[in-house]
N, C-alpha and C positions, 0 to 999 in steps of 0.2 A: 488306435485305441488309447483312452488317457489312462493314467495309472487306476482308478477304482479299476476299470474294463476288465484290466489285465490281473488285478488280483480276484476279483470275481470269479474271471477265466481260471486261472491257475488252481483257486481255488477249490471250485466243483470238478475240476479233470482230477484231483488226488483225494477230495474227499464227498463219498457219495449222501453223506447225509444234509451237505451245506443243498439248500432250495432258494431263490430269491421271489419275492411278490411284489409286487408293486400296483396301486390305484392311478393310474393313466398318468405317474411320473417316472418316464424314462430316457428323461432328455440328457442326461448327464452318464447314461449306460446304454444307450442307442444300438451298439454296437457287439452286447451279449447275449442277446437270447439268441440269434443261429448255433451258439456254440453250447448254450445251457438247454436245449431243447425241451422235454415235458419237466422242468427244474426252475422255469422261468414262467411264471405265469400273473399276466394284468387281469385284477378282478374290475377293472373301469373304475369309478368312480362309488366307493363302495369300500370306506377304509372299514365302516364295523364287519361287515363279511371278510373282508382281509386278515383283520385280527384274529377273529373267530375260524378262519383256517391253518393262518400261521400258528398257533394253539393248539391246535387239531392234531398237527403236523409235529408238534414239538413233541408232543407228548408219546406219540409213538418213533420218538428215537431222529429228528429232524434236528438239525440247527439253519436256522428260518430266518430272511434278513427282508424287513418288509420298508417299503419306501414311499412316501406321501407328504403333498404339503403337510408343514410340520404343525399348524392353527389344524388343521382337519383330523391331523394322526392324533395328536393331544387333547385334543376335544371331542370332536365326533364319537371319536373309538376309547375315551379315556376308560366308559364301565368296562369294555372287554380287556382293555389293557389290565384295568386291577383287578376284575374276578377272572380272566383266563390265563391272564401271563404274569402278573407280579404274585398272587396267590399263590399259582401251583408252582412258582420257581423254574418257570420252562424256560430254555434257551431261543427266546425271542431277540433280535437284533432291530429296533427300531428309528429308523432314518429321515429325520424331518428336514425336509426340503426347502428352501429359502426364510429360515426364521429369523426372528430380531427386522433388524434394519434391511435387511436383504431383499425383504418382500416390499422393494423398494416401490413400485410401481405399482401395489394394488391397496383397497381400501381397507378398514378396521376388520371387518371381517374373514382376510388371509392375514391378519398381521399376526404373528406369533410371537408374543411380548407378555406372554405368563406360563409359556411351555415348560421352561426351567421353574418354576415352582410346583408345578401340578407332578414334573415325573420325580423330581426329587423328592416332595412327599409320598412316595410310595415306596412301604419299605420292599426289598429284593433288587429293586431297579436303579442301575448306576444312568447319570445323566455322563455325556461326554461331551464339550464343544469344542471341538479343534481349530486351530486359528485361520488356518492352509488346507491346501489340498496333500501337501506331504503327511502333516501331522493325520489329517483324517484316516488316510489312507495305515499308515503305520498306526492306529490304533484301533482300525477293523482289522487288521493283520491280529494282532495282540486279542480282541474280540474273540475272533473266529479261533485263536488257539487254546481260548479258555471262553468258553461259551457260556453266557445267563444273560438274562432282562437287563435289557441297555437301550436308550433312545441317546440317540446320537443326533446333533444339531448338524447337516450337512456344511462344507464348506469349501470349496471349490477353487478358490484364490490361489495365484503364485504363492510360494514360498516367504513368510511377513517377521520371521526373525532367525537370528543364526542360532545353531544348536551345536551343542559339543557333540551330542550322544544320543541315541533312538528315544520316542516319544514311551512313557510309560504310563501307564492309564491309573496308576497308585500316589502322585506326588503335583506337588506343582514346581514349577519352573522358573528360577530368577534370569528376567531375560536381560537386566541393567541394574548395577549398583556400583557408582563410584566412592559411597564409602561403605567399609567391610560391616561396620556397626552404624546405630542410630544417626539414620539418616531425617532430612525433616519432614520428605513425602513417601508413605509406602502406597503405592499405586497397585492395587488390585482387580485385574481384568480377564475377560476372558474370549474363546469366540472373534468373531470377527473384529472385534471393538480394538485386540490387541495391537495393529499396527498402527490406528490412532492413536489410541494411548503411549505407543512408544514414540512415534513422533510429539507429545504433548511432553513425555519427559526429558524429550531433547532438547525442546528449546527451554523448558523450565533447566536445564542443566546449563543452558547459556545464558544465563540469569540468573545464575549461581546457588539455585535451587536445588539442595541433594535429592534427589529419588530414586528409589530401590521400586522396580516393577515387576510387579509377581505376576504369571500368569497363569490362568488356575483351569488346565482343560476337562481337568474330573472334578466336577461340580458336588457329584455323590458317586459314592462316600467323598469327603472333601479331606486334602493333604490338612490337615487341623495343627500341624505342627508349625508347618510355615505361618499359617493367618497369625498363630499365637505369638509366635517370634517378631512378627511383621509390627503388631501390634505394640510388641514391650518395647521395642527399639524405635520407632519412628515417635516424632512429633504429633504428627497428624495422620490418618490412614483415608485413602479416597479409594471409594469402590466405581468402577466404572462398568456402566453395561447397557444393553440394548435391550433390556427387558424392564416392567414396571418394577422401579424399588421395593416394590414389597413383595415379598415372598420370593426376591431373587438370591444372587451372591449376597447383596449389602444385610439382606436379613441376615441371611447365614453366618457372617461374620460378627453382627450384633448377637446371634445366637451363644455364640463363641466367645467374645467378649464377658457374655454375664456369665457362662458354664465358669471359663476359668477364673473370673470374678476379677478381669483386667479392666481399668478405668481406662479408657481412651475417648481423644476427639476421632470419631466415624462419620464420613460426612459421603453421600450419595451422590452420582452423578448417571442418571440413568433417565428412563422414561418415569411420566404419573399417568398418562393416559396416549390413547392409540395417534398415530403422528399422520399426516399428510401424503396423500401418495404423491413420487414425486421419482425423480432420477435422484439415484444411491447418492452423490454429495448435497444435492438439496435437502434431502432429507436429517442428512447427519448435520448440515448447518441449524436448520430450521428445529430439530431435538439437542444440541447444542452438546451433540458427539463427534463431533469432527474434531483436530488438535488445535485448532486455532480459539474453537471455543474450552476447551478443556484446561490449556495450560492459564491462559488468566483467569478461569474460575478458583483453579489452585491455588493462584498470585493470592485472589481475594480471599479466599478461605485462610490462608496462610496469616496477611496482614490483619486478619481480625480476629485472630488469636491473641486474648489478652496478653499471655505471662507464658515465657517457654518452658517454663516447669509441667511436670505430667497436672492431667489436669483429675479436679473430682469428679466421684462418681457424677453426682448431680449435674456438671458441664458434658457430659457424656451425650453427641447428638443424636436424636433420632431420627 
């Protein structure tokens, strides 16, 4: 069993209200329902009846963990999502299955590249994208010990950066900074994206390029403390992500910029529109998320900063 299995398992053996559902995605939990018996139920292909019973289910006393590609779970089901589960504030746990770049192999229509805008605008519902299968797993831990409306980006991967201390679903995380202050790139990422991004600030580090990389697994509510810091201290701030620039992190951060009324250069590196199916590095070359494409777009963003002085409002990218 891989570690989800076993906290699944563990989980419904000590508490009887945890139930899991899932729409014919159980490839990655194969191995739990013998053990979750009438607690484990596939509604087929059929995420709006899904919602509508994980709902159902919440509301008399359930903590409900529902699983589906994540383009079907956020779309399909998005009206049940916000009149039966962000509405009434139920402890719905929802788990989208190969989003971003992941859905490496199928066309526009599984690609899930505007999930993180559509859940984070709802208010009650925290987005979560964990980078690793550690972190996932350590923040349905954290989930299930304090339960509400949450869509969680699945992510399955070895282990993609070191940690001092358990994943907290409240903050975000400096996973590299060689100087303590004002450095010249703060690299903002999340989700799968993050261990390209970390390899983009390693070689921009051997190229004598300072960056500080934040990685931001709680989308919503968002650690707003770090983006703000990130922002007054760097040069320049590069958001990175597998989702369309608009209405992703890069929004959100621009959102943040004008609340606290920070001039900064914000520059995007994400998708505009739905990418090619293909095998997971063609993909990231061909959307030009991969490290190799990331760290000289930085070079060039960098060198085409006029003057190292902060810059005006008006120079503020969008």
């Amino acid at each position: 069993m891989n570690r989800y299995e076993l906290l699944l398992r563990d989980r419904c053996a000590i508490d009887p209200r945890v139930m899991v559902l899932t729409a014919e995605n159980r490839g990655h939990m194969r191995n739990v329902p013998p053990y979750l018996g009438d607690r484990f139920v596939d509604v087929g292909i059929a995420e709006q009846t899904m919602l509508g019973m994980a709902a159902g289910l919440a509301s008399r006393g359930r903590v409900v963990i529902v699983h589906a590609l994540a383009a079907f779970l956020t779309l399909r089901a998005f009206e049940f999502i916000r009149d039966d589960v962000a509405i009434p504030n139920l402890p719905v746990i929802m788990v989208g299955m190969v989003p971003g770049v992941l859905s490496d192999g199928n066309g526009p229509t599984h690609q899930a590249i505007d999930d993180v805008g559509l859940m984070r605008g709802l208010p009650n519902v925290g987005v979560f994208a964990p980078a690793d299968e550690e972190e996932f797993v350590e923040g349905m831990a954290e989930l299930l010990d304090n339960p509400r409306p949450c869509y969680v980006r699945y992510v399955g991967t070895p282990t993609s950066y070191h940690r001092e201390e358990r994943t907290t679903l409240h903050r975000g995380v400096t996973v590299c900074d060689e100087r303590e202050c004002c450095p010249q790139v703060a690299l903002l990422t999340y989700g799968a994206m993050l261990p390209h991004a970390l390899q983009a600030a390693q070689k921009l580090e051997q190229q004598g390029v300072s960056v500080r990389l934040i990685h931001m697994p709680m989308l919503a509510p968002l650690d707003e403390a770090i983006i703000v810091e990130a922002l007054n201290d760097a040069t320049m701030t590069v958001v990175v992500e597998d989702h369309l620039i608009r209405s992703g992190l890069y929004s959100a951060v621009c959102e943040i910029a004008v609340r606290h009324r920070i001039a900064a250069a914000i520059h995007p590196i994400g998708l505009t529109t739905w990418f090619p199916a293909g095998r997971l590095p063609q993909v990231l070359r061909v959307t030009g998320l991969d490290a190799d494409s990331i760290a000289p777009r930085i070079r060039t963003l960098l060198n085409n900063e006029s003057a190292p002085e902060r810059p005006t409002t008006d120079e503020i990218s969008s």
